[in-house]
C-alpha positions in Angstrom: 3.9 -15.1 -31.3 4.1 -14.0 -35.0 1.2 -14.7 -37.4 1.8 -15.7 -41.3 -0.8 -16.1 -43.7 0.0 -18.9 -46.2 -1.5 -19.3 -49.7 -4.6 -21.0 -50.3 -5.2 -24.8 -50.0 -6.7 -26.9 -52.4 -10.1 -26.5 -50.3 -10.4 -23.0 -51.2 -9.6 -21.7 -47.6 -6.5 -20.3 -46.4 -4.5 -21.1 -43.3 -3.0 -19.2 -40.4 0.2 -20.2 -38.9 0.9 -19.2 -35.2 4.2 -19.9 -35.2 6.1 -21.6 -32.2 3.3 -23.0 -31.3 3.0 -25.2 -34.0 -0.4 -24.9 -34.3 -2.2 -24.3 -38.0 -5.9 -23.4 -38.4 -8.3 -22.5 -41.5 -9.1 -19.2 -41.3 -12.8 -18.1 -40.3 -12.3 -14.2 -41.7 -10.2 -13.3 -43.9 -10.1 -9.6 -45.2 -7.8 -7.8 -47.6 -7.3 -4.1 -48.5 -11.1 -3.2 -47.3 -12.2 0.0 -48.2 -15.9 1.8 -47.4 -17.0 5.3 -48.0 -19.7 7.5 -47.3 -20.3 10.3 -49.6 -16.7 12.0 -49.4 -15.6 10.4 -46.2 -13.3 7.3 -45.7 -14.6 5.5 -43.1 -12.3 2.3 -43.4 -9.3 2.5 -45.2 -7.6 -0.5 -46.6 -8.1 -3.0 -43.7 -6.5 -6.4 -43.3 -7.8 -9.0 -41.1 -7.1 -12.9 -40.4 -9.1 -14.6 -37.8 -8.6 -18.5 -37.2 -11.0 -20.7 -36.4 -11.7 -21.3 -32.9 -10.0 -18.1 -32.1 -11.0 -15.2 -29.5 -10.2 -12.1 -31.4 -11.0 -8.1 -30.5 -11.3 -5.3 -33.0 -10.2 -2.5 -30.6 -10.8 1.5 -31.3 -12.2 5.0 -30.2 -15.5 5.0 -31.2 -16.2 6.4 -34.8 -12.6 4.5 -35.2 -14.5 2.5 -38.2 -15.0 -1.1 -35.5 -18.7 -1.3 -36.5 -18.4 -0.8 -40.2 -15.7 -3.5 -40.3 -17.7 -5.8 -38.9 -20.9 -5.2 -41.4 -18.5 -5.4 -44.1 -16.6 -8.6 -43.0 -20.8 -10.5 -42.4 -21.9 -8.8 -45.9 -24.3 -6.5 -43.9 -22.3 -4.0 -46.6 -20.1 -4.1 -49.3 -17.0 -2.9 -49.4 -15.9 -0.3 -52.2 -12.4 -1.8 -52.8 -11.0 -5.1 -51.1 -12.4 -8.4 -50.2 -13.7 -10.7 -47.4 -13.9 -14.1 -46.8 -15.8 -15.9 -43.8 -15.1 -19.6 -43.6 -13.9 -19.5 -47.3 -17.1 -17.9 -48.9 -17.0 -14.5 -50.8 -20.3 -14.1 -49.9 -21.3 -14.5 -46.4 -25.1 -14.3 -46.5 -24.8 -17.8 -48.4 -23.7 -19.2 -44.8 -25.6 -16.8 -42.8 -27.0 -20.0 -40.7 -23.1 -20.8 -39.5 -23.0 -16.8 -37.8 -24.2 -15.0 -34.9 -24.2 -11.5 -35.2 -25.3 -9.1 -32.3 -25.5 -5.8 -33.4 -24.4 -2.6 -31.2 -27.9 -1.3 -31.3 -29.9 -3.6 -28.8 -33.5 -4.6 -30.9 -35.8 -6.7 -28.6 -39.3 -6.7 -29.0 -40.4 -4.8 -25.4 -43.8 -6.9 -25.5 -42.3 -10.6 -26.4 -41.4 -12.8 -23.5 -38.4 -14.0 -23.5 -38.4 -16.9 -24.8 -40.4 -15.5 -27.6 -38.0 -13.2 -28.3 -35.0 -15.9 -28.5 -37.1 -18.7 -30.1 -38.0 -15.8 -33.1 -34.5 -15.0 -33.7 -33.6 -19.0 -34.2 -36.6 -19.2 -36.5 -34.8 -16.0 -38.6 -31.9 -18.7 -38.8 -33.8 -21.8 -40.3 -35.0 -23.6 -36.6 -38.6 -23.9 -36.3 -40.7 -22.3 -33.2 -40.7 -25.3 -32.0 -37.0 -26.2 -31.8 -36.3 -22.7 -31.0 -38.3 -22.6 -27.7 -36.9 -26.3 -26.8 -32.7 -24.6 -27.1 -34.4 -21.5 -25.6 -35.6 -22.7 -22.3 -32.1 -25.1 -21.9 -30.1 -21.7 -22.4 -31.7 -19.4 -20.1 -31.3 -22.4 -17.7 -28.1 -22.7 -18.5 -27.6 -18.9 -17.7 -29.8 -18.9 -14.7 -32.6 -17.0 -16.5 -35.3 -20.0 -16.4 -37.6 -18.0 -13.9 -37.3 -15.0 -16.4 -38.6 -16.8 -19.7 -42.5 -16.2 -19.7 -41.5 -12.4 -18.6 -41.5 -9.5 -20.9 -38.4 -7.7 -22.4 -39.7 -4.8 -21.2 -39.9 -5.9 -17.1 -36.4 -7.2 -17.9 -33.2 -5.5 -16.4 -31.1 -3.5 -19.1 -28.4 -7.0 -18.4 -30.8 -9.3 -18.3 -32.5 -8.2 -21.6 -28.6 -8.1 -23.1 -28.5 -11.8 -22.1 -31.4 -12.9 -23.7 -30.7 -11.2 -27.4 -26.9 -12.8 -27.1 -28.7 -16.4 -26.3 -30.9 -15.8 -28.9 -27.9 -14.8 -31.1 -26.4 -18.4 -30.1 -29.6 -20.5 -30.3 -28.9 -21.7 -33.9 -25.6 -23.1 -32.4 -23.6 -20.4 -35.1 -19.5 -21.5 -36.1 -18.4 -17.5 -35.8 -20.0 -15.3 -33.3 -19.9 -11.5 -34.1 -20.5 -9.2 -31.1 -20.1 -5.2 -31.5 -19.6 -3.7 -28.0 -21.2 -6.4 -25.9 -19.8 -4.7 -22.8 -20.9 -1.5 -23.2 -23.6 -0.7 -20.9 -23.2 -3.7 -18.4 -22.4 -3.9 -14.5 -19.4 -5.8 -13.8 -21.0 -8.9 -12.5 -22.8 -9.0 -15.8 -19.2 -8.0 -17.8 -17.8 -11.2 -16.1 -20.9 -13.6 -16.6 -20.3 -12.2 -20.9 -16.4 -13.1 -20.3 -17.2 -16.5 -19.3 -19.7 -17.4 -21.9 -16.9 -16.1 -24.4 -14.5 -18.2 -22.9 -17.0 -21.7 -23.1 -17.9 -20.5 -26.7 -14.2 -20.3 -28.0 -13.7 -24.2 -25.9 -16.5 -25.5 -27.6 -14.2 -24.8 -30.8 -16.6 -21.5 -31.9 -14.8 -18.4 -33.2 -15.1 -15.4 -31.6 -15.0 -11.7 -32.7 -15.9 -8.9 -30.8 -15.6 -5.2 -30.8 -15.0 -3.1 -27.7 -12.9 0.3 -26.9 -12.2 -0.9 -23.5 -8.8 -2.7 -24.1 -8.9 -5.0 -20.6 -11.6 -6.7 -21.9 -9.3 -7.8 -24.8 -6.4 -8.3 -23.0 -8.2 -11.1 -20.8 -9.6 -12.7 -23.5 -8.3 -12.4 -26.9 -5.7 -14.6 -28.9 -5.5 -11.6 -31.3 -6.3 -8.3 -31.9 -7.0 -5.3 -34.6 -6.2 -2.1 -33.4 -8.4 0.6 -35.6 -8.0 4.6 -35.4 -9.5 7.1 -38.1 -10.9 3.5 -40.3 -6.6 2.4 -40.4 -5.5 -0.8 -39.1 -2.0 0.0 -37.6 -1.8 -3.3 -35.8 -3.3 -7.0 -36.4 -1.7 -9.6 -34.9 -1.3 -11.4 -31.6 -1.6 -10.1 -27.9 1.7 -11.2 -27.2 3.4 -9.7 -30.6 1.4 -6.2 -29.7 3.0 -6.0 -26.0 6.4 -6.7 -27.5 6.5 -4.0 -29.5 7.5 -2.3 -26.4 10.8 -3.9 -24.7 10.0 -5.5 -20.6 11.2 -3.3 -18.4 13.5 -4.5 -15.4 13.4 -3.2 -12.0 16.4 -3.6 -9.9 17.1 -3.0 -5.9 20.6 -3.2 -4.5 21.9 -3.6 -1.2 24.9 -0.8 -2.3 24.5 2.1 -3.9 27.3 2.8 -5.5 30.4 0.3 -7.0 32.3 -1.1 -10.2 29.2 -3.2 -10.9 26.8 -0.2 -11.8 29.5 -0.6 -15.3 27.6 -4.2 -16.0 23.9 -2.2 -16.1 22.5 -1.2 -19.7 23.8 2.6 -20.8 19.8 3.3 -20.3 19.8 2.4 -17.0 18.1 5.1 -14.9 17.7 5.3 -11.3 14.0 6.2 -9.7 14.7 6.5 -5.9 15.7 3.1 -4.4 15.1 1.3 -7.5 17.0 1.3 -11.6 14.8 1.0 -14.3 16.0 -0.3 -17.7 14.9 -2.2 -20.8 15.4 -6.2 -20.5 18.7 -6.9 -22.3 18.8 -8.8 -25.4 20.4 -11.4 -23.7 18.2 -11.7 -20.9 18.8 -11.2 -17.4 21.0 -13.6 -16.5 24.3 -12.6 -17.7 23.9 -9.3 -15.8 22.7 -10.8 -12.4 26.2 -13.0 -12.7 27.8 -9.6 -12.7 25.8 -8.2 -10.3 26.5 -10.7 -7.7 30.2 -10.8 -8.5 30.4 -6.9 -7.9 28.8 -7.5 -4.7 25.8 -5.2 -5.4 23.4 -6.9 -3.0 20.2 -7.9 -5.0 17.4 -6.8 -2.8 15.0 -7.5 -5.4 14.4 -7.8 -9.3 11.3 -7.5 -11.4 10.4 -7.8 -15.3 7.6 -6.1 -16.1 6.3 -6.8 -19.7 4.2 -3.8 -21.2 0.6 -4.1 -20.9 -2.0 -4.4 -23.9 -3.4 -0.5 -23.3 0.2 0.4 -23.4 0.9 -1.1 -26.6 -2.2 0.3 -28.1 -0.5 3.9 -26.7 2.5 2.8 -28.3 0.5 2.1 -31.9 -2.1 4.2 -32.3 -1.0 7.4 -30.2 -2.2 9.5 -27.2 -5.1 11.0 -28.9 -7.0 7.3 -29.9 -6.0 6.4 -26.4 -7.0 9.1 -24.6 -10.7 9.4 -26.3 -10.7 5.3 -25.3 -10.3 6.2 -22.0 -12.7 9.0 -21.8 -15.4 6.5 -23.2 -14.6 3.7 -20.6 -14.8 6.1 -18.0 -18.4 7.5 -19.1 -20.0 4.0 -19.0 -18.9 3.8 -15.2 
């Protein structure tokens, strides 16, 4: 699925074409040619990002890979030094600060507030009145089976339950793009799977949604698109789909016969790995070669594509080393 960016309509926004799918969308972020440094450092370096709306999408790096600074810079938490960013059209996106939810990677909940305090106060920081706020408070902890938790305090809170409350209260105001930088990280799997739903209903309910993370399944299972950051460089933003086919599908192929005229009709970088060849899907398909196959008598046992997953894409992109260090974190929240 390949992703053009067109030039701007007569509303001021530009569009996103996923093409074959014949589906265009206004884009919630835009970002070109981003640049931030600290003192001499180059933290993110000349960034490009488009987001449509409605969208699931995953900014996915090592961490120090530049994921968080992107983020700041694309919700005007900080400027860029060079480039720009738009979010729903506006160069400025503090003037629609109300139509985003933004949870931050460092977790900030008052340990004394209850909480439904604590959710109710961070709708009041985006226009809703106490009031309100604690009315759409107690309907989402229902909602997320936290209603016997409310009058508790953070602090006699589980560390997921506590997550859970800041990312309602980061949804009470009912925000168009939802920002969220490593939601995962920290959280049990039955917790991980309970923030993969609530992604999933967000994103139905026509809400765009960004996150960060360095732990690529989580964007494979979720995201439309993704941006692939190592050492503050975008090598790769596109689609999920356009990312895996940078590698070719691999075919697996058993025969009945080991040997014949019809081993000729396999690809010249066919290679045999004990019962089985391996070899890149033709450009062609399959098809023509299973009609030889079967003509040469071969004896099909069995046949497999295997397209390349997401974490081998990003191997294939961003190298060993970024890879490697990804890994390493996963494995040290386990």
């Amino acid at each position: 699925m390949d992703i053009a960016v067109s030039e701007h309509t007569a509303s001021g926004k530009s569009e996103i074409t996923v093409a074959g799918a014949g589906d265009t969308r206004p884009l919630a972020i835009e970002a070109r040619g981003l640049v931030k440094r600290f003192d001499d450092t180059i933290a993110v370096h000349n960034v490009d990002l488009s987001v449509p709306e409605g969208a699931i999408y995953g900014v996915l790096g090592p961490n120090g890979a530049g994921k968080t600074t992107t983020l700041r810079m694309l919700l005007g938490i900080i400027d860029p030094d060079e480039g720009v960013r738009r979010v729903f059209g506006h160069d400025r996106p503090h003037d629609i600060a109300r139509l985003i939810g933004y949870l931050p990677e460092e977790r900030g909940l008052y340990p004394s507030m209850k909480a439904i305090e604590a959710v109710a106060f961070m709708g009041a920081l985006r226009g809703l009145t106490l009031e309100e706020g604690k009315k759409r408070g107690l309907e989402l902890l229902e909602a997320h089976g936290l209603s016997h938790a409310a009058d508790r305090q953070i602090r006699q809170l589980s560390k997921g339950m506590a997550q859970t409350v800041q990312l309602l209260g980061t949804l009470i105001h009912r925000p168009k793009l939802v920002v969220l930088d490593e939601p995962f990280s920290g959280l049990d799997a039955i917790n991980q799977g309970k923030l993969e739903r609530m992604i999933r209903a967000l994103a139905e309910d026509g809400t765009t949604v960004i996150f960060s993370t360095h732990v690529i399944h989580h964007a494979e299972r979720l995201c439309e698109g993704v941006a692939i950051i190592a050492g503050g460089k975008v090598p790769y933003a596109g689609s999920v789909e356009a990312a895996r086919d940078r590698i070719p599908a691999q075919v697996r192929l058993e025969t009945r016969a080991r040997e014949g005229a019809w081993t000729n009709a396999l690809p010249k970088d066919a290679r045999r790995e004990g019962d089985y060849f391996m070899f890149d899907l033709p450009d062609g398909g399959v098809e023509p070669l299973l009609r030889q196959l079967i003509e040469g008598e071969a004896g099909i046992l069995s046949l497999s594509i295997e397209r390349a997953g997401l974490h081998d894409a990003f191997v294939h992109i961003a190298g060993e080393a970024a890879a490697a260090e990804m890994g390493e974190e996963a494995g040290a929240e386990q």
